[in-house]
C-alpha positions as CSV (number, residue, x, y, z in Angstrom):
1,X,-6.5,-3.0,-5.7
2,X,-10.0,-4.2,-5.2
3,X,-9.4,-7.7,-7.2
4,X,-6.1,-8.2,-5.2
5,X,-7.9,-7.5,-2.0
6,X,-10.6,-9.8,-2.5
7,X,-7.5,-12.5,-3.3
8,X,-5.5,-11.5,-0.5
9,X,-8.6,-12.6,1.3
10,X,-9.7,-15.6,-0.2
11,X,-5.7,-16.5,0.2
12,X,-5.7,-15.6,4.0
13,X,-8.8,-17.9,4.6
14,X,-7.0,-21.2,2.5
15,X,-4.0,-20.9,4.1
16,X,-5.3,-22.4,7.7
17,X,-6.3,-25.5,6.1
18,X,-3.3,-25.6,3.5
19,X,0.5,-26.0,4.8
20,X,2.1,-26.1,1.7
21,X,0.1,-22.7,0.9
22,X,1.0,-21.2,3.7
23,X,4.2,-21.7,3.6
24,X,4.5,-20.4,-0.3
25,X,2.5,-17.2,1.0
26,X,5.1,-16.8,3.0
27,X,8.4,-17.4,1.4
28,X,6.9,-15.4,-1.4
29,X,5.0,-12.5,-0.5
30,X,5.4,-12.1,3.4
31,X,8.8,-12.4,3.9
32,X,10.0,-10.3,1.0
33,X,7.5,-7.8,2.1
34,X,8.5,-7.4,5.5
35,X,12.4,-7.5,3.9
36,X,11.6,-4.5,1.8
37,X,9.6,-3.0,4.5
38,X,12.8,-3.3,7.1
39,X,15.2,-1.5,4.1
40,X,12.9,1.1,3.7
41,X,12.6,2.1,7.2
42,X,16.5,1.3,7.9
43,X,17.2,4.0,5.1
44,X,14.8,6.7,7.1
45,X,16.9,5.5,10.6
46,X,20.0,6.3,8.6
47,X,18.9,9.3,7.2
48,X,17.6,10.3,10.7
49,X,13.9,10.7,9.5
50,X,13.0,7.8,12.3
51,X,14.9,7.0,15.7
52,X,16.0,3.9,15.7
53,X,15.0,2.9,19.2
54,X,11.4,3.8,17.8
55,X,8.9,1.5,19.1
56,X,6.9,0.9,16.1
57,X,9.2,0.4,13.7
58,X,8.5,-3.4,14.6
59,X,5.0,-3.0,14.0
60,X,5.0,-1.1,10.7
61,X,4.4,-4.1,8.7
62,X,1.1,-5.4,11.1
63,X,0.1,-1.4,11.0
64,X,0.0,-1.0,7.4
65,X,-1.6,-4.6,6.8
66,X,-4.0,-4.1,8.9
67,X,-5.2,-0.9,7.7
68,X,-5.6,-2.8,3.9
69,X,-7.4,-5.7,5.4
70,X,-9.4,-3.3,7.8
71,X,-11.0,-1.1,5.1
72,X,-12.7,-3.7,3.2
73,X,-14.3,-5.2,6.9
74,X,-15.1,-2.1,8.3
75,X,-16.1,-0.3,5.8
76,X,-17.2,-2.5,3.1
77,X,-14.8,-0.6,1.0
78,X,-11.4,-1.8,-1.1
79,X,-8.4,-0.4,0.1
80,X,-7.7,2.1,-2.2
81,X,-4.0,3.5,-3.0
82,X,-5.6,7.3,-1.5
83,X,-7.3,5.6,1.5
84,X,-3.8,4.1,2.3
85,X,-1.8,7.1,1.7
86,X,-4.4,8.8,4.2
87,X,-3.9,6.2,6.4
88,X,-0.4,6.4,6.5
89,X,-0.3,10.0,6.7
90,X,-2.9,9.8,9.5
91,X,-1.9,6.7,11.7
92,X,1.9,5.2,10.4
93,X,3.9,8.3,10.2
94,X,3.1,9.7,13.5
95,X,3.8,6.8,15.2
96,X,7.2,6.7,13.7
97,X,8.0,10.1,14.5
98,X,7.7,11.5,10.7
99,X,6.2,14.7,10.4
100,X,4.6,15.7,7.4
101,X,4.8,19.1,5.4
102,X,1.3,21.4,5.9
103,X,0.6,20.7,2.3
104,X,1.1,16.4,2.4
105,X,-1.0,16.0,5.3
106,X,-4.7,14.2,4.9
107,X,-7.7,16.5,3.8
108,X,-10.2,17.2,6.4
């Protein structure tokens, strides 16, 4: 994760000078992330896990790559699979409503 963090990065930054790149990024990642994203979450509104008139179900995409971009800035850090699994636990799921079991929530 930490050599695909630093590339997200270096990606991010080219892309404002770049069209062509830009567009690629996202035709290829964003769009079939934020696809995938939108069936995932439809399957918890179906299941009832998730309301569906649930505010940040819009947001769960900005929310989750934020929190990968974030570490890395704040912290100086690479996102790492258990710092966004805590982070999920911690910050996405409650704002969609999810509650976790007593023994799946984030270690104090």
């Amino acid at each position: 994760m930490e050599q695909n963090s630093a590339l997200m990065r270096g990606l991010i930054m080219e892309i404002h000078h770049n069209p062509d790149l830009e567009r690629a990024f996202r035709e290829l990642l964003i769009e079939p992330e934020r696809a995938a994203f939108n069936r995932e979450l439809q399957r918890a509104v179906d299941r009832g896990e998730i309301r569906a008139d649930n505010p940040a179900l819009d947001y769960v995409p900005h929310v989750v790559i934020g929190g990968y971009f974030a570490r890395t800035l704040i912290d100086d850090r690479p996102p790492t699979r258990a710092f966004l699994a805590e982070y999920a636990d911690a910050v996405l799921f409650p704002a969609l409503g999810v509650r976790l079991s007593p023994s799946s929530s984030p270690q104090q």
